[in-house]
N, C-alpha and C positions, 0 to 999 in steps of 0.2 A: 818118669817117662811121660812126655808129654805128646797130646794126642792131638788128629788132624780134627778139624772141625767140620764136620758134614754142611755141602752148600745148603743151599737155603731153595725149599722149590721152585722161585722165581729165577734165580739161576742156573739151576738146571736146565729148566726151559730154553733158555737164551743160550746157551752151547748147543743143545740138541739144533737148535734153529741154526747158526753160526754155521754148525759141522754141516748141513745136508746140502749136496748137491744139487744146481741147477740143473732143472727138468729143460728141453731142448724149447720149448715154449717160449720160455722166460728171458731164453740167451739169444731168439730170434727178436724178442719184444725189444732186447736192450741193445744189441747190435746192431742190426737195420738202421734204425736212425741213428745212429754214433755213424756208419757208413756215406749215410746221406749227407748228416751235416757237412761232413770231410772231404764229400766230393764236390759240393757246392762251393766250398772255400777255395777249390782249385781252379773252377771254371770263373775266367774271363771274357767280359763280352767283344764279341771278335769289332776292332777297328774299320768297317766296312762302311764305306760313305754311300747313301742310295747316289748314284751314277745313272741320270741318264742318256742312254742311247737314242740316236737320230733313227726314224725312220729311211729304208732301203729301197731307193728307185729300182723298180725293175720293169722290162717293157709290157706295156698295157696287154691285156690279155681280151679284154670285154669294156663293151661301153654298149651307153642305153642312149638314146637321143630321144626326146620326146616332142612332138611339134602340137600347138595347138588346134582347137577346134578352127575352120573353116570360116572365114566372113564372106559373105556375100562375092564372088565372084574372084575366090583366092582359095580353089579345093587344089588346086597343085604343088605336090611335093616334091621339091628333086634330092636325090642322093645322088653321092658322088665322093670318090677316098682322094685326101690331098696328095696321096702318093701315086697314083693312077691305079693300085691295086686293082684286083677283080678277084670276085667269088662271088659267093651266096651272103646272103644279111635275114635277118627275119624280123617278121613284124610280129610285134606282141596286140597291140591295139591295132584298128578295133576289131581284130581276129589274127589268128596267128595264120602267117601264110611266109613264103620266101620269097626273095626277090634276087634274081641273078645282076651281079653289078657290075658292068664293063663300061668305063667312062660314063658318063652319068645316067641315071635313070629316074625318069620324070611319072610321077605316079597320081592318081586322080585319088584323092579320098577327102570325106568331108567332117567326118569323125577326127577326134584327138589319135593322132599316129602314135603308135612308140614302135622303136626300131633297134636292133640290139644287131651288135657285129662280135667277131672274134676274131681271134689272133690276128694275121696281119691287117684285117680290116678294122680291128679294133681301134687303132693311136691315130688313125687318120678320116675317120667317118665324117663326115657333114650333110647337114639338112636343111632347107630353105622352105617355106612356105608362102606363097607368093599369086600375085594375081590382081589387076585390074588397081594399082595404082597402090597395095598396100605389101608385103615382106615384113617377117620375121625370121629368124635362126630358130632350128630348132637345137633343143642343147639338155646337155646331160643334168640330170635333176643334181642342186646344190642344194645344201644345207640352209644358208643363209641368203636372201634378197634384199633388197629395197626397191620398188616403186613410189617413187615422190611426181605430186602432181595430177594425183590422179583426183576425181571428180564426181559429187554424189547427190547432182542436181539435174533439173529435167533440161537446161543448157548446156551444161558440161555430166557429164558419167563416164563412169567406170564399171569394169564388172571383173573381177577376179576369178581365174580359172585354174584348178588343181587338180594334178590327172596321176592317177596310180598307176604306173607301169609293172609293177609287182603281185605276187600272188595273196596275198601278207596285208593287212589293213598297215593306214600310218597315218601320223599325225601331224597337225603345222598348227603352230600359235601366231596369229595378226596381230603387230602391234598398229594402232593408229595413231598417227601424228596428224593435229590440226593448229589453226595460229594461236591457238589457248591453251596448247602443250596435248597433251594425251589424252586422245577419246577414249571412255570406256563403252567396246562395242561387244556384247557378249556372245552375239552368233558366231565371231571370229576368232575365240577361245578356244582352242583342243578340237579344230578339226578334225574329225576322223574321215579319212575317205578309204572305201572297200577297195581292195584289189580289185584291179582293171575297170576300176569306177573315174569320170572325170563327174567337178562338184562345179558350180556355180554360183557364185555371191554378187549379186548386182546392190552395188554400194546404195544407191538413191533408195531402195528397199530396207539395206538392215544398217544405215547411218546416214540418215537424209541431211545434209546440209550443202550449202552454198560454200562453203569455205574448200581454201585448197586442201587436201589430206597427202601423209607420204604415210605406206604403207613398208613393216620389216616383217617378210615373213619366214619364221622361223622352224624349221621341219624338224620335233621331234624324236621320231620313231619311222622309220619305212623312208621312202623315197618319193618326193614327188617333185612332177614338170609345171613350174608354177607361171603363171604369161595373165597380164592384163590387157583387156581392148578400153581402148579411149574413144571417146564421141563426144563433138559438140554437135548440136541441135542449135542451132539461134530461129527460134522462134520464129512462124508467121513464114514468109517467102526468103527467109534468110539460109543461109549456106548449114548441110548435113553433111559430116563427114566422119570415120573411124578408121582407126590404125592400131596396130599392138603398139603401147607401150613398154622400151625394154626395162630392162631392169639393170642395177646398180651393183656388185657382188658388197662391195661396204664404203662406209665415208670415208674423205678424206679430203687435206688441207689444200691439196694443188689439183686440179682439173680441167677438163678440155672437154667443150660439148661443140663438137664436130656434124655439121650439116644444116645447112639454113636453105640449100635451094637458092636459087637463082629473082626468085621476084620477091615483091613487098609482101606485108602483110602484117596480120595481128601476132606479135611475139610478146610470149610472159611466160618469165624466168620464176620459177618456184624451187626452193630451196626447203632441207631440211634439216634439224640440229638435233641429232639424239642426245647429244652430253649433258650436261646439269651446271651448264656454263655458257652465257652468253657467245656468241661468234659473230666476229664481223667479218665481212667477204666484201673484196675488192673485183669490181667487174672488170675484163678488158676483152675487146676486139681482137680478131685473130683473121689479118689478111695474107697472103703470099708471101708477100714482102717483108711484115713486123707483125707485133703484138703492141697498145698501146690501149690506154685508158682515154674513153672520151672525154669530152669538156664539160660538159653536164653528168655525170654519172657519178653518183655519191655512194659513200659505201653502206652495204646495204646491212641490219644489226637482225641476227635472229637468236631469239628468245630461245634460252632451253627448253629439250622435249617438243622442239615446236619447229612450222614452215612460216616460210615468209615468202607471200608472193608480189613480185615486182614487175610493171609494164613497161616494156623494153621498144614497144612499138615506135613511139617519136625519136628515140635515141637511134633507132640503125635505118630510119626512113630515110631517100634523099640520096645526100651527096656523104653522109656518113655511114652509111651503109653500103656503102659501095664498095663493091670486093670482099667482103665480109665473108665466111666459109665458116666460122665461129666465134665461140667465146674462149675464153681463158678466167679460172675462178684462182684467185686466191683467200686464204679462208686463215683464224687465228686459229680455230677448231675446225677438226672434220665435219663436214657435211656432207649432203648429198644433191643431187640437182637435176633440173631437165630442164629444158627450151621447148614448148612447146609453139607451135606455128599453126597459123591458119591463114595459108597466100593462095587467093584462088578458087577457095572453098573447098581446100584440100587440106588437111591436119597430120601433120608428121611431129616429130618428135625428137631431139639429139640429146642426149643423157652427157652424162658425167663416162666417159670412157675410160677402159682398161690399162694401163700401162704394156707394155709390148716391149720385151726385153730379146725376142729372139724370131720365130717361126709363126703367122695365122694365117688362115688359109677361111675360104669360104665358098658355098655353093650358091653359085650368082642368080638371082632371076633376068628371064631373060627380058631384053630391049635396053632401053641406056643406061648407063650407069659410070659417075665417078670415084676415083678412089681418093680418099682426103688422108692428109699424114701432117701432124703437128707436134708441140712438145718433144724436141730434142734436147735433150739436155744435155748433151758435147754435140762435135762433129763428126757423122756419122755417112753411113750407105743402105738405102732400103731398096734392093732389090727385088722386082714381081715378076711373075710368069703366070698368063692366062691362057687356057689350055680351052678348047672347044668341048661339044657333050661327046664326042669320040675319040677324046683325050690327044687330039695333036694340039700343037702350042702355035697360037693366034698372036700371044705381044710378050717381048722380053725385054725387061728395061731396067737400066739400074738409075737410081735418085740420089742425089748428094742431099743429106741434111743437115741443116746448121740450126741450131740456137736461135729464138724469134721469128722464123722463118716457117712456111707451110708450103705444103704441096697440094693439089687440084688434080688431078689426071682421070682425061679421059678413057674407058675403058672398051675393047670392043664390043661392040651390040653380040654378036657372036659365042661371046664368052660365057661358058659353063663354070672354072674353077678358076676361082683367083687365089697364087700360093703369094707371099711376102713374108721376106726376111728382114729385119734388121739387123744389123751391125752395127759395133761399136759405140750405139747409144741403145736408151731408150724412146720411144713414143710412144705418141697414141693416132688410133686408123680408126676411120670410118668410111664404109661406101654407102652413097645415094645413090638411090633407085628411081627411075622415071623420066620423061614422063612415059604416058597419063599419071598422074599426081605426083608425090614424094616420097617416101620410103626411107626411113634411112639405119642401115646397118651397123652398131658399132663391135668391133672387131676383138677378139680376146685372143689370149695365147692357148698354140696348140697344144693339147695334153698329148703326148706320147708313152709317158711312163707314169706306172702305178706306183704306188706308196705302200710298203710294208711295213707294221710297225714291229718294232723288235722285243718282243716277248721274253721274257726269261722266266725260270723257274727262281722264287724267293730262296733265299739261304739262311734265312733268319725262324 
């Protein structure tokens, strides 16, 4: 009879362990993750391409215009809507108050205005500041400027003006451009200016030089109404005279500086190259008739990061200056530019102008003035209507335009609003003011509608 052999106590152990049930601990600890890894293995990443969307015109609801500080004998502001609207408008600077607006309204202040409209007066507000030989636009604070040409010697200066129309501090960074590429100028670093604060930089103070400078001023954070006044001084018994210089919204290869005025004088073209690439720019004249490159006029090389200022005076003196209404820039690289004048002992200024693809309108200063329209790039119709300060209409006129070809029109003395349409092309417009002296306006497109951008919630 042969008998079973008793395990051994190490395997006893190991059955007792074997046989005992998992405690519900044990079977969470090993489950759970068996679960996770499994469901991980099933998830795929969803095929979804980031897609963007265009922002959503819709009509203008609010707009802010801001006009500058007051030069001597130029406290008058007119408002006026390009659609003859009427309401109320209100001023933010330099106190809040209302202003009832039926065909235009011409207002005394000598402080930095800001003026805020709504709804239907929103998409068509205009502002002009004006007086004794000098106009400026007032206009909605941009993001981005340039001022090329401006001046920070005790014969030429400049003085840079930045006005908060908001409650909210904000900020703007100055680049300077001189013919040796980029100034480092530190007081122009990270403006801050306070709500409802306007600031002052006079260049001869915080970047003394002789040389020409182009300024890019760049607005951070908040909003501001950014405007330069220009001044030559020529020393001793020689001619004083200042004007706003306008401003450039950015560079570019083709351009049209529109307004020279009717007499001679001292002309210098100053140009500026922000790129990191030499540009050459091709000059040409811009009469009624054609566009065409004088005999003498060479092309002119600017340095990256840098201006080049060029005297233009001998070249449109005479019998080659004659008829003259502008320039015409062509450039390899964007640039920037202005024409500055001094005929008379009067100092105006014509920039590098907007392109005009459809509708601008403006709040005229009054006594003379014409209207300049160049650069059509097909053939085209530009239609105006200047309306009096009690909104009846004074001149309606339609203009054919061609290719090489410009227009001059005079405007009536009368006139409050000047509306202009384009068709079928593009240009570029400017109106002169005067006399007494020169003035000269250049013309941008009317904003009508707001931009929304289109938000979505992530799905990732």
């Amino acid at each position: 009879m042969s008998e079973t052999p008793e395990p051994t106590p190490g395997r006893r152990s190991a059955a007792r362990s074997l046989s005992r049930r998992l405690g519900p601990i044990e079977l969470v600890a090993i489950v759970v993750p068996l679960l996770t890894v499994a469901a991980l293995a099933l998830v795929r990443p969803v095929d979804d391409a980031t897609t963007v969307h265009p922002p959503t015109d819709v009509a203008l609801e609010r707009t802010t215009l801001v006009c500058p500080t007051a030069l001597a004998g130029a406290k008058t502001v007119s408002l006026a809507d390009a659609d003859g609207a009427s309401g109320d408008v209100t001023t933010r600077l330099p106190d809040e108050d209302t202003i009832a607006l039926d065909g235009t309204k011409r207002v005394g202040k000598s402080a930095a205005v800001a003026v805020q409209a709504t709804e239907d007066l929103a998409s068509g507000l205009l502002g002009t500041r004006y007086g004794d030989g000098v106009a400026t636009s007032c206009r909605a604070p941009q993001p981005d400027q340039w001022f090329t040409g401006v001046g920070a010697a005790p014969e030429h200066s400049s003085t840079l003006e930045v006005t908060n129309p908001d409650g909210g501090p904000a900020v703007a960074d100055v680049t300077v451009l001189g013919p040796d590429g980029p100034v480092d100028v530190p007081a122009l670093r990270g403006v801050t200016v306070p709500g409802g604060r306007t600031l002052r930089f006079d260049l001869a103070e915080v970047v003394p030089t002789r040389d020409e400078l182009a300024l890019q001023v760049h607005v951070s954070r908040g909003r501001l109404g950014v405007d330069v006044v220009d001044q030559v001084d020529e020393l001793g018994r020689g001619a004083r005279s200042e004007d706003w210089l306008p401003s450039q919204a950015e560079a570019g290869t083709a351009a049209y500086l529109l307004g020279l005025g009717g007499k001679p004088g001292d002309r210098t073209l100053v140009l500026a190259n922000p790129g990191d690439s030499e540009a050459r720019v091709q000059v040409k004249v811009v009469t009624k008739e054609s566009e065409f490159a004088l005999a003498d006029a060479e092309e002119v090389r600017v340095s990256p990061g840098s201006t080049e200022a060029v005297d233009l005076t001998d070249l449109l003196e005479g019998r080659a200056g004659r008829g003259v209404i502008g320039l015409r820039l062509d450039a390899t690289l964007p640039v920037t530019a202005t024409l500055r004048t001094l005929a008379g002992g009067d100092l105006s200024h014509a920039v590098a102008g907007a392109p005009l693809a459809s509708r601008t309108a403006l709040a005229l200063p009054g006594g003379p003035s014409r209207l300049l329209i160049a650069g059509a790039d097909n053939a085209g119709v530009a239609t105006y209507v200047v309306t009096d300060a009690q909104g009846d209409q004074v001149a309606d006129e339609r203009v054919e335009l061609t290719p090489g070809e410009a227009a001059r029109i005079k405007l009536p003395s009368k006139g409050a609003v000047l509306d202009l349409t384009i068709q079928r092309t593009g240009a570029v417009a400017s109106v002169e003011v005067g006399p007494p002296g020169l003035a000269v306006l250049p013309l941008s497109e009317l904003v009508v509608d707001g931009r929304v951008p289109d938000v979505r919630p992530a799905l990732r």
